[in-house]
C-alpha positions as CSV (number, residue, x, y, z in Angstrom):
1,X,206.1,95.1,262.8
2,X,204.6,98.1,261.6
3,X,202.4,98.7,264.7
4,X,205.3,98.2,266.6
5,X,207.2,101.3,264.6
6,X,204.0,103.3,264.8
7,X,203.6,102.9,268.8
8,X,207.4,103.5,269.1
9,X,207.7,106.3,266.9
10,X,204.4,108.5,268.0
11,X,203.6,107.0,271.4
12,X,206.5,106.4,272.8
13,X,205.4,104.1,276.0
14,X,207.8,103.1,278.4
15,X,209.7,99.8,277.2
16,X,208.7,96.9,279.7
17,X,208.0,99.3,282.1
18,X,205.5,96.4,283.7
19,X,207.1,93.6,283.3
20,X,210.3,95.3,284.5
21,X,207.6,95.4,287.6
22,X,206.9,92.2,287.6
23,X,210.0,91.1,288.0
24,X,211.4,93.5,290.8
25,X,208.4,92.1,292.6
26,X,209.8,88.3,291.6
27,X,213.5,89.6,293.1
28,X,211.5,90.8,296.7
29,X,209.4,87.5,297.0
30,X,212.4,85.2,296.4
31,X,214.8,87.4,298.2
32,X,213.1,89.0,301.2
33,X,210.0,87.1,301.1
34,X,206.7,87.2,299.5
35,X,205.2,88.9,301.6
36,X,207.0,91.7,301.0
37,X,206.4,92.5,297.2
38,X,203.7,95.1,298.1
39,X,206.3,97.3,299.9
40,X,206.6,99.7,297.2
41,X,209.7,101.7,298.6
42,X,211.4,98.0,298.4
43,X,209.6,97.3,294.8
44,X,211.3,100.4,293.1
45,X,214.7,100.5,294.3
46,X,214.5,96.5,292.9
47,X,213.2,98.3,289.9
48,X,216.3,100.7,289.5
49,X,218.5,98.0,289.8
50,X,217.0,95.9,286.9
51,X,216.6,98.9,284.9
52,X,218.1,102.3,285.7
53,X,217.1,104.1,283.4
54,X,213.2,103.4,283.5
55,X,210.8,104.8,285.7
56,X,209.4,102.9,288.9
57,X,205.8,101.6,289.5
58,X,203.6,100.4,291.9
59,X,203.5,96.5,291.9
60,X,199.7,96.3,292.5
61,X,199.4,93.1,290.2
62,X,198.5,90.0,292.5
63,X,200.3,87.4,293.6
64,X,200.5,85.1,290.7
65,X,201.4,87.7,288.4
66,X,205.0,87.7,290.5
67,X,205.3,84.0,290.7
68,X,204.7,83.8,287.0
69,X,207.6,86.1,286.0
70,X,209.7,84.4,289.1
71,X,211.6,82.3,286.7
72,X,212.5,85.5,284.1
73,X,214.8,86.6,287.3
74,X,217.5,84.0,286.2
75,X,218.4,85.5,282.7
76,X,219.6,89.0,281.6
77,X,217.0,91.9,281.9
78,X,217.2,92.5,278.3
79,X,216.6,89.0,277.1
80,X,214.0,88.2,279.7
81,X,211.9,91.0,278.2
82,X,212.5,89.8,275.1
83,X,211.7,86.3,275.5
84,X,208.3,87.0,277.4
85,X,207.5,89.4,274.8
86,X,207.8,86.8,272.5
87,X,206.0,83.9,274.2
88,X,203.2,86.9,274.4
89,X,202.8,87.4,271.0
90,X,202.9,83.4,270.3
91,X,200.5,82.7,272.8
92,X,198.1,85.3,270.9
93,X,198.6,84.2,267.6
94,X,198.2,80.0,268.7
95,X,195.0,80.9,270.9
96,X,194.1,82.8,267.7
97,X,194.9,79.8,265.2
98,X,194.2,77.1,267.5
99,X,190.4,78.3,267.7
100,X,189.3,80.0,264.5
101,X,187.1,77.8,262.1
102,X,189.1,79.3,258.8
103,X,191.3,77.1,257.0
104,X,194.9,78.3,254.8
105,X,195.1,81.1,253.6
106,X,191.9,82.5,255.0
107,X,193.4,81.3,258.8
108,X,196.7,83.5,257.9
109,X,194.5,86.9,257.2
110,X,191.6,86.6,260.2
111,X,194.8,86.2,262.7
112,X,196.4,89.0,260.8
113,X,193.2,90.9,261.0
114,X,192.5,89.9,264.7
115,X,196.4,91.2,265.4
116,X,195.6,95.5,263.9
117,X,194.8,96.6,267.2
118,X,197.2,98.8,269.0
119,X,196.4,97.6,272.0
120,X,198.0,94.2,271.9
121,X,201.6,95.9,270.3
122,X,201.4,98.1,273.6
123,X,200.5,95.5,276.2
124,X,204.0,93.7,274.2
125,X,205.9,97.0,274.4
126,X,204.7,97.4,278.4
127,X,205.3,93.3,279.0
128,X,201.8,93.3,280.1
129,X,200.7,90.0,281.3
130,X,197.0,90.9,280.8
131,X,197.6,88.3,276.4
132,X,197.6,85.7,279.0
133,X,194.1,86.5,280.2
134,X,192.8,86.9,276.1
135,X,194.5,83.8,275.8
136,X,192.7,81.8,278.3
137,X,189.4,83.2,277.1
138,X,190.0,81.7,273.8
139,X,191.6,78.1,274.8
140,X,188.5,78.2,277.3
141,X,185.8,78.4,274.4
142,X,187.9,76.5,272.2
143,X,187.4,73.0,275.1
144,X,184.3,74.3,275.8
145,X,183.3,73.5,272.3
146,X,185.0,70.2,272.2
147,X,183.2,69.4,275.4
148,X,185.8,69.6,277.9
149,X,184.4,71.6,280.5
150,X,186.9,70.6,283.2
151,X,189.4,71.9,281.2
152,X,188.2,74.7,280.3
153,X,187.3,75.9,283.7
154,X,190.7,75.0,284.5
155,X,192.0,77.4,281.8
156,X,190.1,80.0,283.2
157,X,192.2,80.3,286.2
158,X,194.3,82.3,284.2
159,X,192.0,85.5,285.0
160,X,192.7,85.9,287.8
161,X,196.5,87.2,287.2
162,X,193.8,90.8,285.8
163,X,190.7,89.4,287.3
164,X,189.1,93.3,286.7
165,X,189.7,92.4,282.8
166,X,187.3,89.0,282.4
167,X,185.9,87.7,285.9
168,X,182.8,88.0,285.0
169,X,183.3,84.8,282.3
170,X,182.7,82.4,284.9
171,X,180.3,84.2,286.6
172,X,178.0,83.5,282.8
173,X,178.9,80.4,282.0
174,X,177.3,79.7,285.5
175,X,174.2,80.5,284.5
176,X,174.4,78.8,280.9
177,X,174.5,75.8,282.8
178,X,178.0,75.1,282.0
179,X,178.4,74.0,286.2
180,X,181.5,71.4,285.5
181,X,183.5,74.7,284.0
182,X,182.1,77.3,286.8
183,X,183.1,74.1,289.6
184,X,186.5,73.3,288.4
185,X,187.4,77.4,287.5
186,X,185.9,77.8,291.3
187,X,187.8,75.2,293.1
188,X,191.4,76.5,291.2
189,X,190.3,79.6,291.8
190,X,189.9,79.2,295.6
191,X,193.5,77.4,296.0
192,X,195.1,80.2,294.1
193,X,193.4,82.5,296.4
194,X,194.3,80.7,299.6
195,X,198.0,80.6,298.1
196,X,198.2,83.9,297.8
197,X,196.8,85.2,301.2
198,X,199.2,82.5,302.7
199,X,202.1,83.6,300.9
200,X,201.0,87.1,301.8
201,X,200.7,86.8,305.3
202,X,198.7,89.7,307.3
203,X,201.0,92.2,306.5
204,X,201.1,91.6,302.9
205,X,197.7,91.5,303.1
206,X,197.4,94.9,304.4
207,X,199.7,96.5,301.8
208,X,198.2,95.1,298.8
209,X,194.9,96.4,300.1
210,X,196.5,100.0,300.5
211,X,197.9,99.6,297.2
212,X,194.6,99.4,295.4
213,X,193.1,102.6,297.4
214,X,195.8,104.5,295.7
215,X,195.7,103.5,291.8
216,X,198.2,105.6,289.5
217,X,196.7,108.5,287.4
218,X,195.0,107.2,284.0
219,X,193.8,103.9,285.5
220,X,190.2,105.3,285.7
221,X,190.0,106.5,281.8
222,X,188.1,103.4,280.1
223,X,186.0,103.5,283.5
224,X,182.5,104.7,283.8
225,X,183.9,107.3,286.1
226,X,186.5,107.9,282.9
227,X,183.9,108.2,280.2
228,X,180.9,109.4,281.8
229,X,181.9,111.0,285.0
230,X,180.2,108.2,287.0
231,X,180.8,107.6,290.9
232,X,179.2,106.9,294.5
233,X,176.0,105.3,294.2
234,X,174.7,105.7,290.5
235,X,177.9,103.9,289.4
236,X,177.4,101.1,291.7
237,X,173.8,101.0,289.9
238,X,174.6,101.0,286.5
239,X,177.2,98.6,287.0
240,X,174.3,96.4,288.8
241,X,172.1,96.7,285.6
242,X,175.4,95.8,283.0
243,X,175.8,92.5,285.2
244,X,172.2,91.7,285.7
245,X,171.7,92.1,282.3
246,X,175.5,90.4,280.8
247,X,174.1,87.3,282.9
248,X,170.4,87.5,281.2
249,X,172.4,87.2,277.8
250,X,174.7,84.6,278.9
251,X,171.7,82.4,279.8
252,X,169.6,83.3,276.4
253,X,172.9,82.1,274.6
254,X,173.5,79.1,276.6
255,X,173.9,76.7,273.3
256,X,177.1,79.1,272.2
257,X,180.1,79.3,274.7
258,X,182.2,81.8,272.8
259,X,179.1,84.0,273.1
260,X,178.9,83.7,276.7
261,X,182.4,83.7,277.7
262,X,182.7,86.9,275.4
263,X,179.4,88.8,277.0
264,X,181.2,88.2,280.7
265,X,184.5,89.4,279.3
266,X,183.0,92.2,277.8
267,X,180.8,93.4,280.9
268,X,183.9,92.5,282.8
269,X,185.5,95.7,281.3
270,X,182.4,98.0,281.4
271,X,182.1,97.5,285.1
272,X,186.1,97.1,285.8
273,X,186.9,100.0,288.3
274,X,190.0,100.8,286.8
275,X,191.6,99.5,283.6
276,X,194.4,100.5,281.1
277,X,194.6,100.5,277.0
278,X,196.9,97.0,276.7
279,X,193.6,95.5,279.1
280,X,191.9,95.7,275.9
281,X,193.3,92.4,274.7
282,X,190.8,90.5,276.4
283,X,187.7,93.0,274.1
284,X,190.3,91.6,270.7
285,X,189.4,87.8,272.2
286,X,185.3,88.4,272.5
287,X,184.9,90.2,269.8
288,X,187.1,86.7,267.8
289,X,184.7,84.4,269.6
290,X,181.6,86.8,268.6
291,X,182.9,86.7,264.8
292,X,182.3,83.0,264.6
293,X,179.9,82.4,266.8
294,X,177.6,85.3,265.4
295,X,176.8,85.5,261.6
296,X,174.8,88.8,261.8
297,X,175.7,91.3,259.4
298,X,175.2,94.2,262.0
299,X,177.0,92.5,264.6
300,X,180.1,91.6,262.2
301,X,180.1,94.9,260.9
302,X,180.2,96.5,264.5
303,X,183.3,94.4,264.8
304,X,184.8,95.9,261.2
305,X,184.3,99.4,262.6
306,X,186.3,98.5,265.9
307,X,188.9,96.9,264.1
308,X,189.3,99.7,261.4
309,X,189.0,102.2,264.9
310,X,191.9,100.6,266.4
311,X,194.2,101.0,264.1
312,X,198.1,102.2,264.9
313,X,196.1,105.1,262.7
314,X,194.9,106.1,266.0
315,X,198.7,106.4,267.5
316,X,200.3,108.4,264.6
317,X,197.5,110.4,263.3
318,X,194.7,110.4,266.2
319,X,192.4,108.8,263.7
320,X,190.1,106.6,266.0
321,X,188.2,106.9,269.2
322,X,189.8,108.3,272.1
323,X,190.8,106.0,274.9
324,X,188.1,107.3,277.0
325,X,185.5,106.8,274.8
326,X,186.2,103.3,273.8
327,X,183.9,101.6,276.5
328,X,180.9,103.8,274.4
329,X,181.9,100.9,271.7
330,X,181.5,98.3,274.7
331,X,178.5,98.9,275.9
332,X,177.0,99.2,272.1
333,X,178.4,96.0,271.4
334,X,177.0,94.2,274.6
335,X,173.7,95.9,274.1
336,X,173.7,94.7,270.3
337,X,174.3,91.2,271.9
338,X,171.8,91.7,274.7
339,X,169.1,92.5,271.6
340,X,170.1,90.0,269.4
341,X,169.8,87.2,272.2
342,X,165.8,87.9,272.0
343,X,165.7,87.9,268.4
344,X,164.1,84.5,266.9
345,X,165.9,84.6,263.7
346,X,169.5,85.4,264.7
347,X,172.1,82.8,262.6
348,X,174.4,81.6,264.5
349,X,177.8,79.7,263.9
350,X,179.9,79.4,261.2
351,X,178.9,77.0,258.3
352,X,182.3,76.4,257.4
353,X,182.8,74.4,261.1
354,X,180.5,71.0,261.3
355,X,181.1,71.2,265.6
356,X,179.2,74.5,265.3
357,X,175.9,72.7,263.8
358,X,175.2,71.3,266.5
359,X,175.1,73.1,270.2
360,X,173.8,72.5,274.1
361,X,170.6,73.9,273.3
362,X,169.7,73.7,277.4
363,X,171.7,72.4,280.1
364,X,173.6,69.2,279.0
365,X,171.3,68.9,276.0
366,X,172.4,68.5,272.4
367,X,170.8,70.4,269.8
368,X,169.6,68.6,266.6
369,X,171.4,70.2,263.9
């Protein structure tokens, strides 16, 4: 709890302030009709009534992010926050469990370990919905390594509730030939899409699309607009050259799907065009899937440094990077990835975990081990 205490005591965010908007935007759909939840004059006064005292927001989440939190409207404000908060945090810490290779005791500290970063306590404290997406990234590889691709691609659907945070995972196991995942992600994918612009309707359509022109101050800070001062046409190009080259290292480490879920998710955020601090759940889940999938001293001690970076330190004492200067660790840790996917002596795995000896050295190919 102690990250918790440090983020309420220093920080001070705004107590459920998004899922408090999740839910006014529940209230509109059920009430007035869904496609309504992107009038925002509507969306706040639902948001005063649920909480009177806390600000109002812009809904500018999409669809499924409403119909997800449709079934908190039945219970007390209070204890619906407290419940998804809850189911949150135990979603994390199962994904977490569920898909490490430790064992005991040594299981009890990495999830401990993979739980320091401030960012997750805040995206509990906001009712972010963006765990979910970390979540899915990790039950994903965890199928993935067990061989259910279906499933996995399945899973995946879960993105799109943030698709700026991770849509690029898909996008790479494409090209390391993982086309059962990509297909079956693809085909939910499209249905949930349809579903929404149906539920929408032209008008909500048309709101939703306003919304996003109009994105609330802050949104741009982990942004290479944010960090470097990037826009127009040079952003759109080095955004071009992240993805060419997250898809280049996605195909050179086709034999390890938590490596090429976690390059997508991490050029995902580089390239996002707006994203907030509690979005950095989904950098927690690759850098997990990196840990065990990469042996390299460098590499894992990259990973110490952003751990020990992200501390609640950061909250109380501003002892760690700035917020805007976090995606500089995000593009050093892709490139390290991008260089280490053309080295010929790179050890991969962990030797603790008799699945990881053996891999899909090409498409549907095992690897001797």
């Amino acid at each position: 709890m102690a990250p918790v205490l440090a983020l309420e005591a220093y920080h001070r965010p705004p107590i459920g302030i998004d899922f408090h908007t999740y839910v006014a935007a529940a209230m509109i759909g059920a009430q007035a009709g869904w496609s309504r939840i992107y009038d925002q004059e509507v969306v706040a006064v639902a948001q005063k009534a649920l909480v009177p005292n806390e600000r109002a927001q812009p809904f500018l989440s999409p669809p499924p992010v409403a119909w997800v939190a449709a079934p908190f409207q039945a219970l007390p404000y209070a204890v619906a926050f407290d419940l998804w908060a809850v189911l949150m945090l135990g979603a994390i810490v199962c994904a977490l469990a569920w898909t490490t290779t430790y064992r005991g005791s040594a299981r009890i500290a990495a999830v401990g370990v993979a739980l320091v970063p401030w960012w997750i306590w805040q995206a509990l404290m906001v009712g972010q919905v963006v765990p979910l997406v970390a979540v899915s990234l990790l039950v994903a590889w965890r199928l993935l390594r067990d061989d259910r691709d279906i499933a996995a691609g399945l899973v995946l659907a879960v993105i799109l509730l943030k698709p700026n945070t991770a849509l690029l995972a898909p996008l790479a196991l494409l090209v390391s030939g993982r086309v059962r995942a990509f297909g079956a992600w693809l085909l939910l994918a499209a249905a949930i899409v349809a579903a929404s612009a149906l539920a929408l309707g032209p008008h909500g359509i048309a709101a939703y699309t306003a919304g996003l022109s109009h994105l609330p101050t802050g949104a741009n800070n982990l942004t290479l607009g944010g960090t470097f001062g990037l826009a127009g046409t040079l952003a759109t190009a080095v955004r071009a050259v992240i993805v060419v080259g997250a898809l280049v290292t996605a195909f050179r480490f086709r034999a390890h799907p938590g490596l090429v879920l976690a390059v997508g998710a991490i050029a995902s955020l580089t390239v996002a065009p707006y994203l907030h601090a509690s979005d950095l759940c989904v950098l927690v889940a690759a850098g997990w899937m990196i840990w065990h999938e990469l042996r390299e001293p460098f590499a894992r001690a990259l990973l110490i440094v952003g751990v020990a970076l992200s501390t609640p330190l950061y909250v109380v004492a501003t002892v760690g990077l700035p917020i805007n200067r976090w995606l500089v660790f995000e593009l050093l840790l892709l490139i390290t990835l991008g260089v280490m996917a053309w080295l010929p002596s790179v050890q991969f795995g962990d030797e603790r975990d008799p699945r990881l000896l053996t891999g899909r050295a090409d498409f549907r190919k095992q690897a001797p081990a």
